[in-house]
C-alpha positions, -999 to +999 in steps of 0.1 A: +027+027+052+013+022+020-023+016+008-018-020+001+000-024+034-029-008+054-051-032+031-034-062+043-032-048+077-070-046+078-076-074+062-053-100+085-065-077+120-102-088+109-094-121+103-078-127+139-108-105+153-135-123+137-155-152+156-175-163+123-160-196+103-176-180+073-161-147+078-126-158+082-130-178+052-140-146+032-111-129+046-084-155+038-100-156+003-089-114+000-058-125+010-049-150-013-066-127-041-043-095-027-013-120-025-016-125-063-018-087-070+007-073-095+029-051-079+024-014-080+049+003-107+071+029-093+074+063-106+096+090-109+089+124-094+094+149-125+108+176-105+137+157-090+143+125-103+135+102-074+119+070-079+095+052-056+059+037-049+035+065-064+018+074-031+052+077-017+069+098-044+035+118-041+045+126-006+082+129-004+102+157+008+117+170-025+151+187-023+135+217-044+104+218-021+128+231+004+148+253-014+122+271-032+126+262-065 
């Protein structure tokens, strides 16, 4: 899961948890604002060539990780 997705997640779990009008209204307002985000670029790992979300690619098992390259 990525950052954004564990933002949203938090972010729509509060809003059915919350017992405030005021609150959920807050909340709905992030959503709407993290609706209109611009999409996180993707990147390109520079040891093998695969392209994905930057926490993602950060993370990935690289073929030369596991060859010892």
């Amino acid at each position: 899961m990525t950052a954004r997705e564990r933002l949203r997640m938090h972010l729509v779990q509060a809003l059915t948890r919350s017992d405030s009008a005021d609150v959920r209204e807050h909340l709905r307002a992030a959503l709407r604002e993290w609706e209109d985000l611009p999409p996180t670029p993707l990147v390109e790992c520079p040891v093998c060539g695969r392209i994905g979300l930057p926490e993602r690619i950060a993370n990935h098992d690289c073929w030369t990780r596991r060859v010892g390259l």
